[in-house]
mmCIF file of the N, C-alpha and C atoms, coordinates in Angstrom:
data_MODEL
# 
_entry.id   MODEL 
# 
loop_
_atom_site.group_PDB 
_atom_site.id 
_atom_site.type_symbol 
_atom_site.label_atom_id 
_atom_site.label_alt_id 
_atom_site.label_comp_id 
_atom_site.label_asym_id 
_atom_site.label_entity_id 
_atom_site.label_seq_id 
_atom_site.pdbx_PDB_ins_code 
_atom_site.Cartn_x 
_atom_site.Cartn_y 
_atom_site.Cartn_z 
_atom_site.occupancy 
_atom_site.B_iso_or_equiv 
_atom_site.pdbx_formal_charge 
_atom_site.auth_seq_id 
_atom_site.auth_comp_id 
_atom_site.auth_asym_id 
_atom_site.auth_atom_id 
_atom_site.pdbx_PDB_model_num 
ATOM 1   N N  . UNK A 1 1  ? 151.257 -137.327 -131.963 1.00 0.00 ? 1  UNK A N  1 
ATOM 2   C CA . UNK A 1 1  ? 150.484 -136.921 -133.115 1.00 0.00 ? 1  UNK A CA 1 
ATOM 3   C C  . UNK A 1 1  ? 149.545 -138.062 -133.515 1.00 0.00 ? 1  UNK A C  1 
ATOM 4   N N  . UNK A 1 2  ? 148.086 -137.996 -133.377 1.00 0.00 ? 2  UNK A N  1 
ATOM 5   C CA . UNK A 1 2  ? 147.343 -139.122 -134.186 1.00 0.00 ? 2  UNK A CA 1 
ATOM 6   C C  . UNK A 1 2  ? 147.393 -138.948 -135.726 1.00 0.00 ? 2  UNK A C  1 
ATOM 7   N N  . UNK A 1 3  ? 147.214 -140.422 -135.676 1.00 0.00 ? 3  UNK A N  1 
ATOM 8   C CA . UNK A 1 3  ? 147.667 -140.804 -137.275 1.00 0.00 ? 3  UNK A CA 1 
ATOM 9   C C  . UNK A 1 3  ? 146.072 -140.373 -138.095 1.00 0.00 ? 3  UNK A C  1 
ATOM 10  N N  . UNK A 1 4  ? 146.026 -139.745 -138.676 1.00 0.00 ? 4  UNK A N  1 
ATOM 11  C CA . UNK A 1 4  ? 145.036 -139.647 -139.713 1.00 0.00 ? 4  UNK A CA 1 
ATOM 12  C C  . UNK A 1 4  ? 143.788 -141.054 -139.824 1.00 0.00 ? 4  UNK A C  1 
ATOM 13  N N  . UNK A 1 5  ? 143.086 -140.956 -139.611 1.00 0.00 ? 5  UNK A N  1 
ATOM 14  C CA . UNK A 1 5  ? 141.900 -142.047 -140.011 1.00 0.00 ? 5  UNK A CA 1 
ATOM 15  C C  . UNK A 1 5  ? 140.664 -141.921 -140.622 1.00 0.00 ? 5  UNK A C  1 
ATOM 16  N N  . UNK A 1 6  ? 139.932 -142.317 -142.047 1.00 0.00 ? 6  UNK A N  1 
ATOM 17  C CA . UNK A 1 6  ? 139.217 -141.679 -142.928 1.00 0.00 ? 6  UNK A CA 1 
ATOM 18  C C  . UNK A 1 6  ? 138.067 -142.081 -142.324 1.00 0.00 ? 6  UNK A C  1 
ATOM 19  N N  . UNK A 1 7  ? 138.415 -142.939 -141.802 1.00 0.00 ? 7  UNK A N  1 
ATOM 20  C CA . UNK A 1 7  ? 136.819 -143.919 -141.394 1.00 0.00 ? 7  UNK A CA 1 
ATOM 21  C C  . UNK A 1 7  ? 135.963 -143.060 -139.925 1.00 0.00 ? 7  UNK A C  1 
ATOM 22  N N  . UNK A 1 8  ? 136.916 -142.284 -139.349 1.00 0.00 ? 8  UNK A N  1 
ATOM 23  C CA . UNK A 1 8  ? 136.573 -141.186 -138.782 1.00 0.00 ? 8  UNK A CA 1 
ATOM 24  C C  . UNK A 1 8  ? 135.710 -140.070 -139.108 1.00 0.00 ? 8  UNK A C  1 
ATOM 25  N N  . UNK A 1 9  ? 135.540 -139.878 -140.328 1.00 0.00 ? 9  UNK A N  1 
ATOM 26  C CA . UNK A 1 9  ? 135.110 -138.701 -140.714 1.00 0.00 ? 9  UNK A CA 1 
ATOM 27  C C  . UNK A 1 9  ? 133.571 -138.985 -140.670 1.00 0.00 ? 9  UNK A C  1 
ATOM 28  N N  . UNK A 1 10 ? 133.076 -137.547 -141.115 1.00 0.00 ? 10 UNK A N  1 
ATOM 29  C CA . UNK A 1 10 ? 131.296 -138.071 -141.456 1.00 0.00 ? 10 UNK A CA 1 
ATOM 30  C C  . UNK A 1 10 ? 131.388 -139.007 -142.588 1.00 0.00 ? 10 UNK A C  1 
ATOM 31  N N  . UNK A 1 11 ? 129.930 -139.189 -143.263 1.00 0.00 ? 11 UNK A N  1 
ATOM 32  C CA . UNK A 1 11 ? 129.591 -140.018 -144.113 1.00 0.00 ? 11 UNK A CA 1 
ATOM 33  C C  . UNK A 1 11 ? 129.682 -138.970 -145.533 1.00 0.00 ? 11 UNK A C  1 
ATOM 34  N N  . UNK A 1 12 ? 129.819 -138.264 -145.555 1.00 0.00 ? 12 UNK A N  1 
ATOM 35  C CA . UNK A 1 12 ? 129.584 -136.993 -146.985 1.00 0.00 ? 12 UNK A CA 1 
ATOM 36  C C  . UNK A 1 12 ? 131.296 -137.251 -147.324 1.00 0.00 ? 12 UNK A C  1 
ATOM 37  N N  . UNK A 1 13 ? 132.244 -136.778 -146.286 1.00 0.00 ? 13 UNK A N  1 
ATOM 38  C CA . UNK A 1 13 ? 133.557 -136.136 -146.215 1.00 0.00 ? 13 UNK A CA 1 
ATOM 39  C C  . UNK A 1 13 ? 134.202 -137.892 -147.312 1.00 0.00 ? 13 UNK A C  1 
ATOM 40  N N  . UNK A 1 14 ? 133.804 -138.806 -145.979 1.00 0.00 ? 14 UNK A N  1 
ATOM 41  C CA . UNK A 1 14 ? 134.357 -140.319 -146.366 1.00 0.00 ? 14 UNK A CA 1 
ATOM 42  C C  . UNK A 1 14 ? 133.938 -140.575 -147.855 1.00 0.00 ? 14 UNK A C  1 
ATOM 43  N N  . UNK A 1 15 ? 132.763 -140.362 -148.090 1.00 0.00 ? 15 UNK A N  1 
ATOM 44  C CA . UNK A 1 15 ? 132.708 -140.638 -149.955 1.00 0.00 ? 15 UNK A CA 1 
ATOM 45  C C  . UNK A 1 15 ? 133.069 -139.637 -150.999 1.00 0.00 ? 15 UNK A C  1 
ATOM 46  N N  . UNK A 1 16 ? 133.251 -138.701 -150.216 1.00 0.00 ? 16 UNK A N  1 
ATOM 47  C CA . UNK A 1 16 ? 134.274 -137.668 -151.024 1.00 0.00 ? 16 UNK A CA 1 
ATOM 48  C C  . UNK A 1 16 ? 135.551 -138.429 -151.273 1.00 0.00 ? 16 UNK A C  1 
ATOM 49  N N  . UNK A 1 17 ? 136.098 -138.740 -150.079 1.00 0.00 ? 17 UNK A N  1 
ATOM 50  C CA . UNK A 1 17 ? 137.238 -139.007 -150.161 1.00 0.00 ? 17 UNK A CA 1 
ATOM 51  C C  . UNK A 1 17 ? 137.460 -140.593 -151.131 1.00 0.00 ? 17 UNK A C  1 
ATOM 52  N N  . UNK A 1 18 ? 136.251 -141.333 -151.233 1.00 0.00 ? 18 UNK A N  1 
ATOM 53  C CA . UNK A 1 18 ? 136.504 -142.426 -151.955 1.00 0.00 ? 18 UNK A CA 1 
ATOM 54  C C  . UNK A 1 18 ? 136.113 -142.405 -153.754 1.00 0.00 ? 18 UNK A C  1 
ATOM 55  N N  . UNK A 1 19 ? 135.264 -141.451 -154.201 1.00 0.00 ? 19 UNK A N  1 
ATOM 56  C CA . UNK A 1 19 ? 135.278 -140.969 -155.140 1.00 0.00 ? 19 UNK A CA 1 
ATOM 57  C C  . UNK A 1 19 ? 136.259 -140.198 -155.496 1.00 0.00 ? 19 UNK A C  1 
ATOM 58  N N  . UNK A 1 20 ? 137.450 -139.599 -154.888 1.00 0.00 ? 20 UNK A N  1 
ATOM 59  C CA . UNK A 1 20 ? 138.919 -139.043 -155.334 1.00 0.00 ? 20 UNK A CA 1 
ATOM 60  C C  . UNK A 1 20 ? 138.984 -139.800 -155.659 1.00 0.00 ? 20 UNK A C  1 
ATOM 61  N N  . UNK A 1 21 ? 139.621 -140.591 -154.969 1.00 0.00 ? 21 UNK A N  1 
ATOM 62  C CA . UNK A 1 21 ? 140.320 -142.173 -155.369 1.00 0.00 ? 21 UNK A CA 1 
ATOM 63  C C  . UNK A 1 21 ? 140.508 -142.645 -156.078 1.00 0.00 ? 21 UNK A C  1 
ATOM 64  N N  . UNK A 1 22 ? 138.859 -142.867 -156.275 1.00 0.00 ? 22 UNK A N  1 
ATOM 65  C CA . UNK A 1 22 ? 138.763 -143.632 -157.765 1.00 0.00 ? 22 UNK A CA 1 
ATOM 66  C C  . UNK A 1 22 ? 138.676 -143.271 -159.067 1.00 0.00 ? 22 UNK A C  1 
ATOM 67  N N  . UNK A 1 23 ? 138.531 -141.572 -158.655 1.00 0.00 ? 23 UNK A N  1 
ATOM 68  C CA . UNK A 1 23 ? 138.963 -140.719 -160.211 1.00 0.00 ? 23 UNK A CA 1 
ATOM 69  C C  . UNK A 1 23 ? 140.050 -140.371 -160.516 1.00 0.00 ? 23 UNK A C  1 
ATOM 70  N N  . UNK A 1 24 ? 140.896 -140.609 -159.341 1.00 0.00 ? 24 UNK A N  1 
ATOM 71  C CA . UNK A 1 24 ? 142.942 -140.237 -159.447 1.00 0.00 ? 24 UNK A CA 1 
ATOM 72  C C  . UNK A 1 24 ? 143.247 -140.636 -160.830 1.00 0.00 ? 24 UNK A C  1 
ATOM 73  N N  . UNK A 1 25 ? 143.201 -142.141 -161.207 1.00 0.00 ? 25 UNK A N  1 
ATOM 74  C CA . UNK A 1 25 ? 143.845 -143.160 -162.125 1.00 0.00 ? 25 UNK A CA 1 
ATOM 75  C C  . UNK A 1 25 ? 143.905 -142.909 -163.372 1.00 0.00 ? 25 UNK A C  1 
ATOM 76  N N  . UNK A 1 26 ? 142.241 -142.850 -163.715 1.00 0.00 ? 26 UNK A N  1 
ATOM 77  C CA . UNK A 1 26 ? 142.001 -142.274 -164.903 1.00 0.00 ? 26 UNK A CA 1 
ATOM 78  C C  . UNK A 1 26 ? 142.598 -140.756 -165.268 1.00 0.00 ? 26 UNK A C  1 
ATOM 79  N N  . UNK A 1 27 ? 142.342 -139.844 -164.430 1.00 0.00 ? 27 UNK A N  1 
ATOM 80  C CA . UNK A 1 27 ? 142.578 -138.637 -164.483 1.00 0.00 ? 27 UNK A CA 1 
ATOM 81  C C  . UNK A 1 27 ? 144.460 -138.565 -164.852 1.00 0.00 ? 27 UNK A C  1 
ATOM 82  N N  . UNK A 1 28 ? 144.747 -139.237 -164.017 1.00 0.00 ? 28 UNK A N  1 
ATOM 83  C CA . UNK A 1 28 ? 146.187 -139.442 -164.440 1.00 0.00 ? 28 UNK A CA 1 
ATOM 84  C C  . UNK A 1 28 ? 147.020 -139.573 -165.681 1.00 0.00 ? 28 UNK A C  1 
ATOM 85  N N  . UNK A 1 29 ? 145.901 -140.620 -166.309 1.00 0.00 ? 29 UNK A N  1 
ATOM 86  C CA . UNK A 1 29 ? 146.816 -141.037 -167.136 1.00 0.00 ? 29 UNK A CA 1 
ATOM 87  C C  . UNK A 1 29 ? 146.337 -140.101 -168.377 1.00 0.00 ? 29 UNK A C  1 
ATOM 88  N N  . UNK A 1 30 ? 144.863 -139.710 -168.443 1.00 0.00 ? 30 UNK A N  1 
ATOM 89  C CA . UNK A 1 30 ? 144.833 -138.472 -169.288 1.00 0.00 ? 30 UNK A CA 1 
ATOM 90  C C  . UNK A 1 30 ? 145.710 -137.526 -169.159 1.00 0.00 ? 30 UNK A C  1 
ATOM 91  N N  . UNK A 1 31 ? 146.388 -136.761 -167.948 1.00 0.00 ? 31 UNK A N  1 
ATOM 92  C CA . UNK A 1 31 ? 147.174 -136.180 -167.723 1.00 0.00 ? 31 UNK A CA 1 
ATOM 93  C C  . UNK A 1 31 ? 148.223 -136.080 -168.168 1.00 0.00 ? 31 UNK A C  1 
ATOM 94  N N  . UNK A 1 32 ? 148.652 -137.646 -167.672 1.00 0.00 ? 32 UNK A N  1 
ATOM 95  C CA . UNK A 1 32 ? 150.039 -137.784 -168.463 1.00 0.00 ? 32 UNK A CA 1 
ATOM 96  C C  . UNK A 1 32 ? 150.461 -137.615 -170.356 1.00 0.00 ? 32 UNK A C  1 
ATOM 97  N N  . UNK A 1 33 ? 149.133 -138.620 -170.637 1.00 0.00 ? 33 UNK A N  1 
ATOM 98  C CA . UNK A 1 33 ? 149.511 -138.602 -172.093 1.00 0.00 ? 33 UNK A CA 1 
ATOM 99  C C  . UNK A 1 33 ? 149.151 -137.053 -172.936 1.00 0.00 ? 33 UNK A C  1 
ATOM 100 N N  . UNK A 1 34 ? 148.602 -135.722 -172.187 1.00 0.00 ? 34 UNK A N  1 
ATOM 101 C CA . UNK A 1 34 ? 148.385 -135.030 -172.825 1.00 0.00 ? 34 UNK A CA 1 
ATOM 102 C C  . UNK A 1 34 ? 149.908 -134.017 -172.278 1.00 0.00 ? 34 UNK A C  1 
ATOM 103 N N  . UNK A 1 35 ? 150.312 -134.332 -171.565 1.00 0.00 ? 35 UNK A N  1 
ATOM 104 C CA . UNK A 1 35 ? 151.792 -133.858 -170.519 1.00 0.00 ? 35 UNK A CA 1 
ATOM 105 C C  . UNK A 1 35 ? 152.857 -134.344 -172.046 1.00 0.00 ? 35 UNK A C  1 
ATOM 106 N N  . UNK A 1 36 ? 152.811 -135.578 -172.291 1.00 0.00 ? 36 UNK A N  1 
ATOM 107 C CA . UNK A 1 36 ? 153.677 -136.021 -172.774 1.00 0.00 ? 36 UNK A CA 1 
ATOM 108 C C  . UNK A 1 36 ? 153.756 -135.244 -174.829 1.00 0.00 ? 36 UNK A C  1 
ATOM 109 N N  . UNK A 1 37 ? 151.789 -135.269 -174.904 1.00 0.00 ? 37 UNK A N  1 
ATOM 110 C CA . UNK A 1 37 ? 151.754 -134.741 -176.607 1.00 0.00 ? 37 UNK A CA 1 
ATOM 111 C C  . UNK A 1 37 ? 152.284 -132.947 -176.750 1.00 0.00 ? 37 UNK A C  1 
ATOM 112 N N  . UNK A 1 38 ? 151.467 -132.331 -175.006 1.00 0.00 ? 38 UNK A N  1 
ATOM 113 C CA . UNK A 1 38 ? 151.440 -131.017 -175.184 1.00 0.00 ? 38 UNK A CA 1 
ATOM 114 C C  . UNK A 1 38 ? 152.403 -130.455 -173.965 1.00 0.00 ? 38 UNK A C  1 
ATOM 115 N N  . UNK A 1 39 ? 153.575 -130.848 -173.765 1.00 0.00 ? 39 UNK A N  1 
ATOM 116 C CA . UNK A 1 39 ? 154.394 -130.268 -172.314 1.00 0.00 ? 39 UNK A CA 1 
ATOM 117 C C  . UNK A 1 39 ? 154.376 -128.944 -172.346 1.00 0.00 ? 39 UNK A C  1 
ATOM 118 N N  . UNK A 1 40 ? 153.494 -128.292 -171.285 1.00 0.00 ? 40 UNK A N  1 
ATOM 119 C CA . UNK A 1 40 ? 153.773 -127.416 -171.001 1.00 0.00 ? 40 UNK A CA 1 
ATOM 120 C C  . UNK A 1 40 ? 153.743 -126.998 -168.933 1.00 0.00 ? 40 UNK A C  1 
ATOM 121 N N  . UNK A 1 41 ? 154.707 -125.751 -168.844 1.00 0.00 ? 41 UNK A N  1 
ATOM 122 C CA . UNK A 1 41 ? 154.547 -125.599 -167.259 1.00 0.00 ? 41 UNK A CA 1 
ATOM 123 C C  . UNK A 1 41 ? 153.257 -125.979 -166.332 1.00 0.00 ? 41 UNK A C  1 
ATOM 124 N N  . UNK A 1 42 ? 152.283 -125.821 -166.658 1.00 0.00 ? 42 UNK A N  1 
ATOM 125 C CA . UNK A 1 42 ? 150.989 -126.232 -166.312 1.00 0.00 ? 42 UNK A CA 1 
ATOM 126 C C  . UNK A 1 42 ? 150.524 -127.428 -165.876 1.00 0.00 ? 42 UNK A C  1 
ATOM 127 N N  . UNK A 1 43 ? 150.967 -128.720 -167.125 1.00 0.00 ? 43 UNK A N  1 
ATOM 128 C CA . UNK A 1 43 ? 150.180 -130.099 -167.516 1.00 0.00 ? 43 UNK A CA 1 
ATOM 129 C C  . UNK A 1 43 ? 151.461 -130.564 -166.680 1.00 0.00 ? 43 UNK A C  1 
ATOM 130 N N  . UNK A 1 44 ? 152.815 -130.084 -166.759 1.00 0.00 ? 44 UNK A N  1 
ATOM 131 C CA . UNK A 1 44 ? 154.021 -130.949 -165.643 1.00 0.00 ? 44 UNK A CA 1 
ATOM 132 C C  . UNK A 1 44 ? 153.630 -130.700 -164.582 1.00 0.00 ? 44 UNK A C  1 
ATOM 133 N N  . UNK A 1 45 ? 153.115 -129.796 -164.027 1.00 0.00 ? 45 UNK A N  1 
ATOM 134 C CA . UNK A 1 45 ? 152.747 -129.707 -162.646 1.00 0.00 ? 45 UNK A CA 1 
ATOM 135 C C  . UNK A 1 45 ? 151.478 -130.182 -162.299 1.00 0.00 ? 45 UNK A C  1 
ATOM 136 N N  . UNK A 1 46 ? 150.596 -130.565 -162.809 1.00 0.00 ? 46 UNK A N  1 
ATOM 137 C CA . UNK A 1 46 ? 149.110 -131.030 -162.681 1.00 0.00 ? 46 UNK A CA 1 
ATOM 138 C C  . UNK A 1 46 ? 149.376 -132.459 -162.969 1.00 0.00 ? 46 UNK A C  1 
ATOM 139 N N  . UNK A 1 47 ? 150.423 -132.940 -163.663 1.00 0.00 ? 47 UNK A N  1 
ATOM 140 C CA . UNK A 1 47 ? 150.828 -134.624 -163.759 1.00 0.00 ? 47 UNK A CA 1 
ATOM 141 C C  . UNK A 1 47 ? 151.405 -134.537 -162.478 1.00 0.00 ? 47 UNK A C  1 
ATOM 142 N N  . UNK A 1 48 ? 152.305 -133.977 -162.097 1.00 0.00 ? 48 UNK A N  1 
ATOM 143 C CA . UNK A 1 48 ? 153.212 -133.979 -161.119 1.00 0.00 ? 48 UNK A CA 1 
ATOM 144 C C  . UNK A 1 48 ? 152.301 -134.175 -159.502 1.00 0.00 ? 48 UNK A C  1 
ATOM 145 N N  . UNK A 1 49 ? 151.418 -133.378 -159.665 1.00 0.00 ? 49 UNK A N  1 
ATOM 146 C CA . UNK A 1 49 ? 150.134 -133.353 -158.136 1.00 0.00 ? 49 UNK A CA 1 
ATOM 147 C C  . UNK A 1 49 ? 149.632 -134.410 -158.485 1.00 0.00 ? 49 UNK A C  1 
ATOM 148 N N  . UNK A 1 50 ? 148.494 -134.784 -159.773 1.00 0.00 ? 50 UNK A N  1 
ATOM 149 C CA . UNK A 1 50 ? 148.522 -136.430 -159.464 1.00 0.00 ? 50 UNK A CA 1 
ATOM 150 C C  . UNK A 1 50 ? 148.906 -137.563 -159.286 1.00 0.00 ? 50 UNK A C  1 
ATOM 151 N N  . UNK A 1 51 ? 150.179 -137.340 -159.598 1.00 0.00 ? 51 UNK A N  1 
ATOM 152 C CA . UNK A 1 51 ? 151.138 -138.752 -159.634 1.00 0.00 ? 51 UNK A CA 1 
ATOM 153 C C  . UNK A 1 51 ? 151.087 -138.441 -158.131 1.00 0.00 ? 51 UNK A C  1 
ATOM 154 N N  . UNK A 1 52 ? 151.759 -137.670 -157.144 1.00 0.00 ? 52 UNK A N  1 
ATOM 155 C CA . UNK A 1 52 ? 151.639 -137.370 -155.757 1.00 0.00 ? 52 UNK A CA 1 
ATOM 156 C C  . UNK A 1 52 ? 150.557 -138.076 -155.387 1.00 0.00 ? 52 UNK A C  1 
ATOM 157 N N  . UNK A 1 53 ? 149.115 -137.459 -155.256 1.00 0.00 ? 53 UNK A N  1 
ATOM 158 C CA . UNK A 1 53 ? 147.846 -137.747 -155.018 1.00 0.00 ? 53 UNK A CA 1 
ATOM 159 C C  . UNK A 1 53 ? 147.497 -139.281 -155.161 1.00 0.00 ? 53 UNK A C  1 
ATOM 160 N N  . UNK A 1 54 ? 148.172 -139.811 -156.387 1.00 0.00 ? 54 UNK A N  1 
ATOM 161 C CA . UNK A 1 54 ? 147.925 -141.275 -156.165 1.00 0.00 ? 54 UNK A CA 1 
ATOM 162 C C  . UNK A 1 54 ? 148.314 -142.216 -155.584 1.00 0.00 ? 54 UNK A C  1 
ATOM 163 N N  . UNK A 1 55 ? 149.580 -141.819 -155.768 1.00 0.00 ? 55 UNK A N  1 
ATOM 164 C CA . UNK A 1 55 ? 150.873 -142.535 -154.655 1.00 0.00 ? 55 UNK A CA 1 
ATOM 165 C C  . UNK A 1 55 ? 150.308 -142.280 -152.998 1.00 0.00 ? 55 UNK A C  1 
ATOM 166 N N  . UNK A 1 56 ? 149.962 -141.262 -152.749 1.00 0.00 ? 56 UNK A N  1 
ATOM 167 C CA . UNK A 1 56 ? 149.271 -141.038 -151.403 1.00 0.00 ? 56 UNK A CA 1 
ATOM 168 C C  . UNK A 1 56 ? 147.851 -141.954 -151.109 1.00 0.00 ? 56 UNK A C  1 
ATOM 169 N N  . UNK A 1 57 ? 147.285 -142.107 -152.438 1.00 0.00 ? 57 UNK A N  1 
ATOM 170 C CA . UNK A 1 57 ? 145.981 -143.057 -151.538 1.00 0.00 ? 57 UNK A CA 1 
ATOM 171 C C  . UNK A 1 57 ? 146.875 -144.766 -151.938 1.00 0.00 ? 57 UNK A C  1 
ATOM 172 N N  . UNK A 1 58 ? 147.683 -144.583 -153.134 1.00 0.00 ? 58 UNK A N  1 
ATOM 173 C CA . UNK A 1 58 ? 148.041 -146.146 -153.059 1.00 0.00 ? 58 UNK A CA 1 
ATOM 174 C C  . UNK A 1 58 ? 148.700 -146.827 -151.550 1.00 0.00 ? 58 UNK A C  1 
ATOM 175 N N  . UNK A 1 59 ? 149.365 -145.490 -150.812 1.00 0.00 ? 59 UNK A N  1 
ATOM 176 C CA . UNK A 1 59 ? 149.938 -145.825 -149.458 1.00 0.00 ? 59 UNK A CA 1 
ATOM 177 C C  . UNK A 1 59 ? 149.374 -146.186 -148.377 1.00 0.00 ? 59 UNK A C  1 
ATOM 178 N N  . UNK A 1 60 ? 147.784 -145.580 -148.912 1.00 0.00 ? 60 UNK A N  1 
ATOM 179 C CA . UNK A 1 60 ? 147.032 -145.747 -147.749 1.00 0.00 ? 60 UNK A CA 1 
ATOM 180 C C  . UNK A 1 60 ? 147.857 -144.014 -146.543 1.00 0.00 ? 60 UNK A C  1 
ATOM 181 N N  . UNK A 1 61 ? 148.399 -143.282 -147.230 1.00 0.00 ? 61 UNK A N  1 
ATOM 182 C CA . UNK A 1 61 ? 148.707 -141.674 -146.681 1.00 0.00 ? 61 UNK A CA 1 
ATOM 183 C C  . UNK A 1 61 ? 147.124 -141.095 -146.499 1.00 0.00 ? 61 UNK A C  1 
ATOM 184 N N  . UNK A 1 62 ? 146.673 -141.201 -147.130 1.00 0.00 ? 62 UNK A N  1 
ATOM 185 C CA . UNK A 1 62 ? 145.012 -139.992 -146.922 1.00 0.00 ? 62 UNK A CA 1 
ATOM 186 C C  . UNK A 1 62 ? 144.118 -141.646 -147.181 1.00 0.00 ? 62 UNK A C  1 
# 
């Protein structure tokens, strides 16, 4: 199985992928603190995919 490599991709796909990135963090933590004022099924699962999503580029996974 080859391992995934971003630097592979075109030039559109690759700054897609680096503008995620760098909107994960922020997005997160809005997430969280509105998870935490307003819990509902929705905002736990949309915290829950970004916390995922970030942990995946902090790994260097995507």
């Amino acid at each position: 199985m080859a391992r995934y490599y971003r630097y592979r991709l075109p030039p559109w796909a690759r700054h897609f992928i680096f503008v995620i990135e760098k909107c994960t963090l922020p997005i997160m933590i809005f997430q969280l603190i509105r998870t935490l004022l307003f819990p509902t099924t929705l905002d736990v699962f949309l915290a829950g995919v970004l916390v995922g999503l970030y942990i995946a580029f902090y790994l260097e996974w995507i």
